[in-house]
C-alpha positions as a Markdown table, in Angstrom:
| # | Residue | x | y | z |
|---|---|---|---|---|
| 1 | Unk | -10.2 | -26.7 | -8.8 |
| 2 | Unk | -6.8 | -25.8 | -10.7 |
| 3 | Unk | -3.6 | -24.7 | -8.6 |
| 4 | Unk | -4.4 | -21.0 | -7.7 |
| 5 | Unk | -0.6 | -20.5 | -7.7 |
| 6 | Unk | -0.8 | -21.6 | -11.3 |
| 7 | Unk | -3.8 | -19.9 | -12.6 |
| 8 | Unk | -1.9 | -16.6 | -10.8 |
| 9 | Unk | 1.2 | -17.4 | -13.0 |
| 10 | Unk | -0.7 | -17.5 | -16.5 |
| 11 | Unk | -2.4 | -14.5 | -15.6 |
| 12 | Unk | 1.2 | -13.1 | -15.0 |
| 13 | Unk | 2.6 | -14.6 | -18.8 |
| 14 | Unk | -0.3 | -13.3 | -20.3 |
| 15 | Unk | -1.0 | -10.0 | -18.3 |
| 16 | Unk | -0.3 | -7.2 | -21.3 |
| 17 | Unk | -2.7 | -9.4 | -23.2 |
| 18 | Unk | -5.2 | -9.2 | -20.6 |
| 19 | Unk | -5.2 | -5.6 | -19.8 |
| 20 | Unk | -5.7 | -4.8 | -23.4 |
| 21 | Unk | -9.1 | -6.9 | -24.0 |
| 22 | Unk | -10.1 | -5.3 | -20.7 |
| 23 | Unk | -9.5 | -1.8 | -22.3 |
| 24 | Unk | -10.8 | -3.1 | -25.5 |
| 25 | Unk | -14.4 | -3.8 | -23.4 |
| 26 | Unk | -13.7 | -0.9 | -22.1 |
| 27 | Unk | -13.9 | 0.8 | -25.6 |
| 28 | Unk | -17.6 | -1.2 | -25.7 |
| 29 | Unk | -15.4 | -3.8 | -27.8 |
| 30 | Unk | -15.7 | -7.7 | -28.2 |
| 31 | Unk | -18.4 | -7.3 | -25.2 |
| 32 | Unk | -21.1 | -9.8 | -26.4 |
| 33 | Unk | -18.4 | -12.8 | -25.3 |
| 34 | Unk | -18.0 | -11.4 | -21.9 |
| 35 | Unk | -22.4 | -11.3 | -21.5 |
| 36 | Unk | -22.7 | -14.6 | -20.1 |
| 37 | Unk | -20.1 | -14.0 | -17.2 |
| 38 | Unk | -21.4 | -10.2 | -16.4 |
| 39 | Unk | -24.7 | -11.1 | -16.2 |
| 40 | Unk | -24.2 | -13.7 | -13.4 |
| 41 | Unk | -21.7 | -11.0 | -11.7 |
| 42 | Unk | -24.7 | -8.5 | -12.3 |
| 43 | Unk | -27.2 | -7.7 | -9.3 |
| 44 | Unk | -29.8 | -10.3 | -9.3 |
| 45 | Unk | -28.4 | -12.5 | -12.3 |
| 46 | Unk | -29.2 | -9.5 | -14.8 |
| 47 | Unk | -26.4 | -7.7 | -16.8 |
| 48 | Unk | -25.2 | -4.6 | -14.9 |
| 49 | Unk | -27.1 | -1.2 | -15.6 |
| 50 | Unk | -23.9 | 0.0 | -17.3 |
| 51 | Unk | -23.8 | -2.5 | -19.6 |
| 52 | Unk | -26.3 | -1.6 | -22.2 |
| 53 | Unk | -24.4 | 2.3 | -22.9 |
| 54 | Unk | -21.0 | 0.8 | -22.8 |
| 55 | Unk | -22.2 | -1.5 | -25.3 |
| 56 | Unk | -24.2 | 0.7 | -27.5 |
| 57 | Unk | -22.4 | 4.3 | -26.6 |
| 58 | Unk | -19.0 | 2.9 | -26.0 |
| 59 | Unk | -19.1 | 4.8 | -22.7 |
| 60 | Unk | -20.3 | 4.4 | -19.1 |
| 61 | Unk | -22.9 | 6.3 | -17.1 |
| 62 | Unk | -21.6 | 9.4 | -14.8 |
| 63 | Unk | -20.2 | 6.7 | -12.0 |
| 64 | Unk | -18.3 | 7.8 | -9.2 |
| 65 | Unk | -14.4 | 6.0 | -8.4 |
| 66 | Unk | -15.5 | 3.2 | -6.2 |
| 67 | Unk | -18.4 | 2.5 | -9.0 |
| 68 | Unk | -15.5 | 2.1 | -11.4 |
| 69 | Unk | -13.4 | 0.3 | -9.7 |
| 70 | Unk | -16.6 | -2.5 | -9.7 |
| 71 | Unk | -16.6 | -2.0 | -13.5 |
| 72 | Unk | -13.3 | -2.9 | -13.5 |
| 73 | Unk | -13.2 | -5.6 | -11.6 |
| 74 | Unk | -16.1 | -7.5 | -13.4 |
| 75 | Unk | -14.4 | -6.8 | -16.8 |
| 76 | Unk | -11.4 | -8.1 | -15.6 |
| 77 | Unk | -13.1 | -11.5 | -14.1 |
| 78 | Unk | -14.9 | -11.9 | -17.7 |
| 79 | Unk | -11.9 | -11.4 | -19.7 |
| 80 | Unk | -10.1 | -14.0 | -17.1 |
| 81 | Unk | -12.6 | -16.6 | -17.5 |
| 82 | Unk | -13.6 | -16.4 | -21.2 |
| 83 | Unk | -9.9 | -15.4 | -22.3 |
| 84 | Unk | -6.9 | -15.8 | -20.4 |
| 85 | Unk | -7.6 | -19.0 | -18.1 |
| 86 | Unk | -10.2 | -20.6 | -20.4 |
| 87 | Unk | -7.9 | -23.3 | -21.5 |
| 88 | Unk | -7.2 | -23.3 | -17.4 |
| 89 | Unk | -10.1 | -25.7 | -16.1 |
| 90 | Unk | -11.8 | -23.2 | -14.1 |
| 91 | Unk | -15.3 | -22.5 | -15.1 |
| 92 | Unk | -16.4 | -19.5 | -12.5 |
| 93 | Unk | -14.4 | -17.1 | -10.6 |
| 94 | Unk | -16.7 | -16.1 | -8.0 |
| 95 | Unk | -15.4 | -12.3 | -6.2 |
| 96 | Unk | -16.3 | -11.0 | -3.0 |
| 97 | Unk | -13.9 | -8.3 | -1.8 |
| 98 | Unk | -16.2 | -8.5 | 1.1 |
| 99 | Unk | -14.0 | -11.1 | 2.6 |
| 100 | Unk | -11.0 | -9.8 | 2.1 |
| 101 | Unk | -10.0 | -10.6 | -0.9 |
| 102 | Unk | -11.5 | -9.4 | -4.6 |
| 103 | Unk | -11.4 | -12.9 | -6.4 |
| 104 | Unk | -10.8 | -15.6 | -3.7 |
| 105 | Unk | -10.5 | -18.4 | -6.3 |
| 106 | Unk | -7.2 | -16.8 | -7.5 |
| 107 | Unk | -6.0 | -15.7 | -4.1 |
| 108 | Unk | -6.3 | -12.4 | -6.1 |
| 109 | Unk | -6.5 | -8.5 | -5.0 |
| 110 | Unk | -7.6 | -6.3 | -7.5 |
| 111 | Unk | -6.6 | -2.3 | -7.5 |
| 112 | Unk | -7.6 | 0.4 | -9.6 |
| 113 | Unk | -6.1 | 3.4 | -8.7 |
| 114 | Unk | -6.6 | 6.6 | -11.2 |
| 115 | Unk | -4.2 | 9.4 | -11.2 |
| 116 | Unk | -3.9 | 10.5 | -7.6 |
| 117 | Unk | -2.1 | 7.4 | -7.2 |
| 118 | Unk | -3.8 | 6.2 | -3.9 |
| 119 | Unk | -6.4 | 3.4 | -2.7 |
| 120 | Unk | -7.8 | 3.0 | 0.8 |
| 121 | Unk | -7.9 | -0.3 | 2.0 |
| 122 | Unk | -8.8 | -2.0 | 5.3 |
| 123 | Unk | -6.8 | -2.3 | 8.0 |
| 124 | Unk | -5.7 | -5.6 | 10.1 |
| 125 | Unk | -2.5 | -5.1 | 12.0 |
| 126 | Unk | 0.2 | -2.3 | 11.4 |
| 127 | Unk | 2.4 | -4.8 | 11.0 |
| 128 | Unk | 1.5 | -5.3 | 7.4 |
| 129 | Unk | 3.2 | -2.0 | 6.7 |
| 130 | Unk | 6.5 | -4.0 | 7.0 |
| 131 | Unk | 5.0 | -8.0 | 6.0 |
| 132 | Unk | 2.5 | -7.1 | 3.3 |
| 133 | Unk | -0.6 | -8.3 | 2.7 |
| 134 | Unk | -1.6 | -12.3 | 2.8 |
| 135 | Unk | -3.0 | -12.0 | -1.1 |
| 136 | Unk | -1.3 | -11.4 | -4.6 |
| 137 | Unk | -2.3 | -7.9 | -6.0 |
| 138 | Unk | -3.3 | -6.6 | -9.8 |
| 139 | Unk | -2.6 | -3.0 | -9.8 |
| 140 | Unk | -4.3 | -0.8 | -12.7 |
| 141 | Unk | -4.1 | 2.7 | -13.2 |
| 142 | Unk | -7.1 | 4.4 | -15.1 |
| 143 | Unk | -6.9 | 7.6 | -16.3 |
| 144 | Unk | -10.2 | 7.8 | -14.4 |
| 145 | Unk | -9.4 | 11.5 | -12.6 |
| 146 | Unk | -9.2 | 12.9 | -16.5 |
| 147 | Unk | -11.7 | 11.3 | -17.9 |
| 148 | Unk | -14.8 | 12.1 | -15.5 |
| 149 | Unk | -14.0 | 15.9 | -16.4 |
| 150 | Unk | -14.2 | 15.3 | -20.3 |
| 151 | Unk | -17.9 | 13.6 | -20.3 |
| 152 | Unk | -19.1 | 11.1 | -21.6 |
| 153 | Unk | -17.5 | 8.9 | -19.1 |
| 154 | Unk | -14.3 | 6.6 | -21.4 |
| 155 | Unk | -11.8 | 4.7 | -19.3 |
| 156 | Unk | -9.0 | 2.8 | -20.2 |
| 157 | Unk | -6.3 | 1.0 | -18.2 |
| 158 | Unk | -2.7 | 3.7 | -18.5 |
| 159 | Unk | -0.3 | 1.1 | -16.5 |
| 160 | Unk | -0.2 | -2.1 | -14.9 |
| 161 | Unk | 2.0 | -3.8 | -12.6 |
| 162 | Unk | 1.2 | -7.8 | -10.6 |
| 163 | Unk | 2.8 | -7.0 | -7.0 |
| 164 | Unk | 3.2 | -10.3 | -4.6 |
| 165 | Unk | 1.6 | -9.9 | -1.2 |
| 166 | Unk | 5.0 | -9.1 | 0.7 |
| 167 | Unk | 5.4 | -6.4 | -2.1 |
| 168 | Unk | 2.5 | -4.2 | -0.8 |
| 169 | Unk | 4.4 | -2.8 | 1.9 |
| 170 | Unk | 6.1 | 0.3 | 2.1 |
| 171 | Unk | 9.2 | 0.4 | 0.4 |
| 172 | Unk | 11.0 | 3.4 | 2.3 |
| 173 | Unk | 9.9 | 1.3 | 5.8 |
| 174 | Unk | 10.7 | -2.0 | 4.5 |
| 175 | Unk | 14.4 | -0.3 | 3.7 |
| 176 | Unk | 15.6 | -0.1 | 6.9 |
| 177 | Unk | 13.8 | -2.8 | 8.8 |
| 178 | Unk | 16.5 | -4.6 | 6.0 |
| 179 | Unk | 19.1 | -2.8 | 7.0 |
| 180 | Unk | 18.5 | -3.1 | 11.1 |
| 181 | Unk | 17.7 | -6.5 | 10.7 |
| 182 | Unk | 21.1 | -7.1 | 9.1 |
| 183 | Unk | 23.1 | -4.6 | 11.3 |
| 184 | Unk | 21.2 | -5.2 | 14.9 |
| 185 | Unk | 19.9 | -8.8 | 15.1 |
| 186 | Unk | 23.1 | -10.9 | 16.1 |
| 187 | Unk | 23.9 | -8.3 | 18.4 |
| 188 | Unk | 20.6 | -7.8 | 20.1 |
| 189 | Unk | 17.0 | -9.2 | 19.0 |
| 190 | Unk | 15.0 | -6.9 | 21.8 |
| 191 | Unk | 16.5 | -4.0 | 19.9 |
| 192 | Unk | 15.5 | -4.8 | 16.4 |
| 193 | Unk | 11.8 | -5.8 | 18.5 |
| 194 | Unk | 11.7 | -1.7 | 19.3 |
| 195 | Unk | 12.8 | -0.9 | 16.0 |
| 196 | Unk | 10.4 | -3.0 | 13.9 |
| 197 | Unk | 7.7 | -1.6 | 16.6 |
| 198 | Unk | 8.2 | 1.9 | 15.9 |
| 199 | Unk | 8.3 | 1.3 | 11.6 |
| 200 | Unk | 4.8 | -0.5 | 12.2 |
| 201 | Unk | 3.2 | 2.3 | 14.2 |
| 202 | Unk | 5.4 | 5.4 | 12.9 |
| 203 | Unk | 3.5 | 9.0 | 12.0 |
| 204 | Unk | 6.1 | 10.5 | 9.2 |
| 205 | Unk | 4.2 | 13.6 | 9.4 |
| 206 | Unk | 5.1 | 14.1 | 13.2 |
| 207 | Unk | 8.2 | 16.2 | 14.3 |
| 208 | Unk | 9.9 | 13.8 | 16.7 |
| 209 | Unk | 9.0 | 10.2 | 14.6 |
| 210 | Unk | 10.5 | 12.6 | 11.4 |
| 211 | Unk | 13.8 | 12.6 | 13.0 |
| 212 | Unk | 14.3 | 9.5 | 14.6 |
| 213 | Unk | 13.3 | 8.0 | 11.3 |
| 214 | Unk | 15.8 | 9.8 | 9.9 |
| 215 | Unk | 18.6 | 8.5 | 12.1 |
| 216 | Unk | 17.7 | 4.5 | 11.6 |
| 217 | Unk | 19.8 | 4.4 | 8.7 |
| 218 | Unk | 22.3 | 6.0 | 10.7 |
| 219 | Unk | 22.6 | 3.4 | 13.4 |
| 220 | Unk | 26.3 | 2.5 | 13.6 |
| 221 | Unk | 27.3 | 6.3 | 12.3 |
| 222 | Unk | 27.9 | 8.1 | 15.5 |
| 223 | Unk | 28.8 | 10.9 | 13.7 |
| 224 | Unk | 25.7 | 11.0 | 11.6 |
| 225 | Unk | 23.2 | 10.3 | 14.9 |
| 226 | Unk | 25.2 | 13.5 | 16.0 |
| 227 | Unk | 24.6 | 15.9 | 13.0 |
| 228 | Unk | 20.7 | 14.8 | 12.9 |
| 229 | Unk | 20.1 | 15.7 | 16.5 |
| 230 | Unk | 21.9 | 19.5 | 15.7 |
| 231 | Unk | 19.5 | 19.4 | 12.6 |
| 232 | Unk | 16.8 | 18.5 | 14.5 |
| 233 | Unk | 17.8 | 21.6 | 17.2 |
| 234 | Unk | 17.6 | 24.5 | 14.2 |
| 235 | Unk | 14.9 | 22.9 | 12.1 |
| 236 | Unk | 13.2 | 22.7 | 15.9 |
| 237 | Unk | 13.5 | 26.7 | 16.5 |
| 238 | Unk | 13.0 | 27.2 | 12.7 |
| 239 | Unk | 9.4 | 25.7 | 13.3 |
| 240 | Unk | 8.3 | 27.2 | 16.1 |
| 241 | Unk | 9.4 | 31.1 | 15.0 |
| 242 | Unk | 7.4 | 30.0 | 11.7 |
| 243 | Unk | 4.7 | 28.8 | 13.7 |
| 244 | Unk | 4.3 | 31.7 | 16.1 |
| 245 | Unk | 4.7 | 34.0 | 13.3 |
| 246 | Unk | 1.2 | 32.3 | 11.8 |
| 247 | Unk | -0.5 | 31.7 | 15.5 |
| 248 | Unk | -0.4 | 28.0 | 15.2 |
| 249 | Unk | 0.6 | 25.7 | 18.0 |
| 250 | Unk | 4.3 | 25.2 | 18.5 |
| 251 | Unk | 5.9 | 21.9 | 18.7 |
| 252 | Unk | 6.3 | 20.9 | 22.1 |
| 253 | Unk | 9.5 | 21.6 | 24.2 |
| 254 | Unk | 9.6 | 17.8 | 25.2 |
| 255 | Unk | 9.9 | 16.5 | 21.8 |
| 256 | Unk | 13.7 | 18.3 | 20.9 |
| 257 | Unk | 14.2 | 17.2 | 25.0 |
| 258 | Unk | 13.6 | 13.8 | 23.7 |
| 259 | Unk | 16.1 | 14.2 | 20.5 |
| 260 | Unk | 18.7 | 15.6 | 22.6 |
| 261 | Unk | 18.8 | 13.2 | 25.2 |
| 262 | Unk | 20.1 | 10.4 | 22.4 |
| 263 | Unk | 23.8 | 12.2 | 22.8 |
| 264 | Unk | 23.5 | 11.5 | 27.2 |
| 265 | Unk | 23.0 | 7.3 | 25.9 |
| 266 | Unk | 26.2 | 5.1 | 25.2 |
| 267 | Unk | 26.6 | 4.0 | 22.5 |
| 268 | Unk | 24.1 | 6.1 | 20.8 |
| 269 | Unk | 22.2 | 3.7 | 18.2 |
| 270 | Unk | 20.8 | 3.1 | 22.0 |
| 271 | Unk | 20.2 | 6.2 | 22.5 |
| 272 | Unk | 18.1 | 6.3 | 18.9 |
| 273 | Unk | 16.3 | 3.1 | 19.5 |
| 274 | Unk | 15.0 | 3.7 | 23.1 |
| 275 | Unk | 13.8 | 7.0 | 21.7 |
| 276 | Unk | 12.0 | 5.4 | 18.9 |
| 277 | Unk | 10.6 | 3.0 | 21.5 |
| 278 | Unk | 9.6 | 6.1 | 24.2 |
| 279 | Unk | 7.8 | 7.7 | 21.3 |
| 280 | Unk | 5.6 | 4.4 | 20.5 |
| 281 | Unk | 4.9 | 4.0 | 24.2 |
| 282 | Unk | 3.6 | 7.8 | 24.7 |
| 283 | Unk | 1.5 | 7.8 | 21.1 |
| 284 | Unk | 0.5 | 4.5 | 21.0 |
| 285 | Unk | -0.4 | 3.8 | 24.7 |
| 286 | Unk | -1.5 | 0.2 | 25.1 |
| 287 | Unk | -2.5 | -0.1 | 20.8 |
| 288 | Unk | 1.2 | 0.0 | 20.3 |
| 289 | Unk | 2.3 | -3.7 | 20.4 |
| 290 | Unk | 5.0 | -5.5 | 19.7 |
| 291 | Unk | 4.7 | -8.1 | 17.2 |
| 292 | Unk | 3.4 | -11.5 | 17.9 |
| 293 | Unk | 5.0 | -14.7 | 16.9 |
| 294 | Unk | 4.1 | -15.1 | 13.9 |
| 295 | Unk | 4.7 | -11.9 | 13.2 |
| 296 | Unk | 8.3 | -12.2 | 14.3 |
| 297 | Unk | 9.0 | -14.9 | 12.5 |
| 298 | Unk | 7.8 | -13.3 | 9.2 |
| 299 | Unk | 9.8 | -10.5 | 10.1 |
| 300 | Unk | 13.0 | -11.7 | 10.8 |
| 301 | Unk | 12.6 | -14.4 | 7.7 |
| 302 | Unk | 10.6 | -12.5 | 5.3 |
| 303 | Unk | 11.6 | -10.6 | 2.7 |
| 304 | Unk | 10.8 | -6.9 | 3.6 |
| 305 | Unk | 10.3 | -5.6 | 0.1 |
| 306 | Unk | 7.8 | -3.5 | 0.0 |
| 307 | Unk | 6.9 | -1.6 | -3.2 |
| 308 | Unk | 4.7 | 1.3 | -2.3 |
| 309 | Unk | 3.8 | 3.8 | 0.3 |
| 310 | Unk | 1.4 | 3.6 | 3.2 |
| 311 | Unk | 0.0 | 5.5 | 5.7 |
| 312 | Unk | -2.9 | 5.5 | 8.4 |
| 313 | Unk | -6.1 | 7.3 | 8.9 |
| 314 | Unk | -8.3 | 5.0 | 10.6 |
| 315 | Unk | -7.9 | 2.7 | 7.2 |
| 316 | Unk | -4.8 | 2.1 | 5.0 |
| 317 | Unk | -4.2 | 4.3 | 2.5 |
| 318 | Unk | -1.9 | 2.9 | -0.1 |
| 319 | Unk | 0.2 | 4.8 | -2.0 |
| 320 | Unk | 0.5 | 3.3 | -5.7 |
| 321 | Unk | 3.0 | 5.9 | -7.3 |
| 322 | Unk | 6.2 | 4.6 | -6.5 |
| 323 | Unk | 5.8 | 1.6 | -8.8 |
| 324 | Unk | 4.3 | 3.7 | -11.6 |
| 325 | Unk | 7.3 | 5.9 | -11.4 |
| 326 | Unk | 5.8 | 8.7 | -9.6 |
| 327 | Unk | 6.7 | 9.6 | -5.9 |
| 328 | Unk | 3.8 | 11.3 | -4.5 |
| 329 | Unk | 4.2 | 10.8 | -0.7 |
């Protein structure tokens, strides 16, 4: 079996070649080459039932998103065997995302966002919001959302970008883990431990984790720390006349309590971290952990350069625009 590393690294010299033939069998071009590979990826060693129209038609059936992203996928592993790594050695990629991992001979994740950017994907530990994931990704954006409007169904592959595994990780987060990492861990290693904890488990769409996100820059700025928490105090009443102007629930009292109460703690990047840690401890109860060994050691060592966004609900949902030049979070 060749190096995967390898095989990874002539996809990557020859990846604008590759997306093209892919689009080009997406067109229903230069197909009859890919048959042999598509029919043992196909459902009981047949050719997949899309095959025939994209052949004949130059289209695909009415297939929903996850459908294509198959389509995709198998394209992309007959292109890669019969094209790009054919002088490689390997004779069959098998894939089985089931495990993990789309095409486990390469070590190889395959993504196919369309237009809205975003992929859900399963999640492990929140910690991979700051480490990555263990696997290489191949990101392709379809123009997917448009298409499936305009029938007959005709995909093509808009943008590509090959991210490493550390890289799919969220680039605002991964910013100032950097940053504290640099500033806090000489001084104190428990604090960057409460810091990294609350990037891992942070909700950016709640009030209190808003503003204490806000300040982490801010660390060593006592000034700055200062200004937030009177920003926080009028965008605080702001909220709630806005909300009890539209009957919605107001934002508790305890939150701004727990803002305000940085400016009582000396020095006050204290103040900020132990608040960042209280909040983790009240939302989190015994699911908010701090990170194991190995963890820690990937943490403090790693390279924290994350490339997208991510957020939870119940699995990840990655956030793809940032490297495509769109910010969509």
């Amino acid at each position: 079996m060749p190096d995967k590393a390898k095989l990874r690294q002539t996809l990557i010299d020859n990846l604008d070649k590759t997306i093209s033939q892919v689009n080009a069998a997406l067109r229903g071009e230069n197909l009859t080459g890919l048959e042999a590979t598509l029919t043992r990826l196909g459902r009981g060693g047949h050719l997949p039932h899309w095959y025939q129209a994209l052949k004949e038609e130059h289209n695909l059936p009415n297939l929903d998103g996850k459908t294509v992203g198959s389509v995709l996928e198998m394209l992309l592993v007959a292109v890669l065997e019969n094209h790009t790594l054919q002088e490689s050695g390997i004779k069959e990629l098998r894939v089985n995302p089931a495990r993990g991992v789309d095409i486990p001979d390469l070590d190889l994740g395959v993504k196919s966002p369309s237009t809205n950017y975003c992929t859900s994907e399963p999640f492990f530990t929140a910690y991979e919001r700051l480490l990555g994931n263990e696997y290489d990704a191949l990101v392709m954006l379809t123009d997917y959302q448009e298409a499936k409007i305009r029938p007959p169904l005709q995909i093509q592959i808009k943008q590509w970008r090959y991210l490493r595994g550390t890289e799919i990780a969220d680039s605002s987060l991964c910013a100032i883990a950097r940053s504290t990492r640099e500033l806090l861990l000489e001084e104190n290693e428990a604090w960057v431990k409460k810091v990294f904890r609350f990037l891992a488990y942070v909700n950016q769409s709640d009030w209190r984790a808003k503003y204490l996100l806000k300040m982490l820059p801010h660390i060593h700025d006592e000034a700055a720390i200062t200004h937030l928490v009177s920003m926080a105090e009028l965008d605080f009443n702001r909220q709630n006349v806005a909300r009890s102007r539209r009957m919605a629930e107001l934002l508790p009292e305890d939150d701004l309590i727990a803002i305000q109460q940085i400016l009582d703690i000396a020095p006050l990047k204290l103040g900020v971290i132990d608040a960042a840690d209280n909040w983790v401890n009240e939302t989190q109860k015994e699911a908010g952990r701090y990170p194991n060994e190995n963890e820690w050691n990937r943490l403090i060592n790693g390279p924290l350069d994350g490339k997208i966004g991510m957020s939870f609900a119940l699995q990840w949902r990655y956030n793809f625009g940032r490297i495509f030049g769109v910010d969509t979070d």
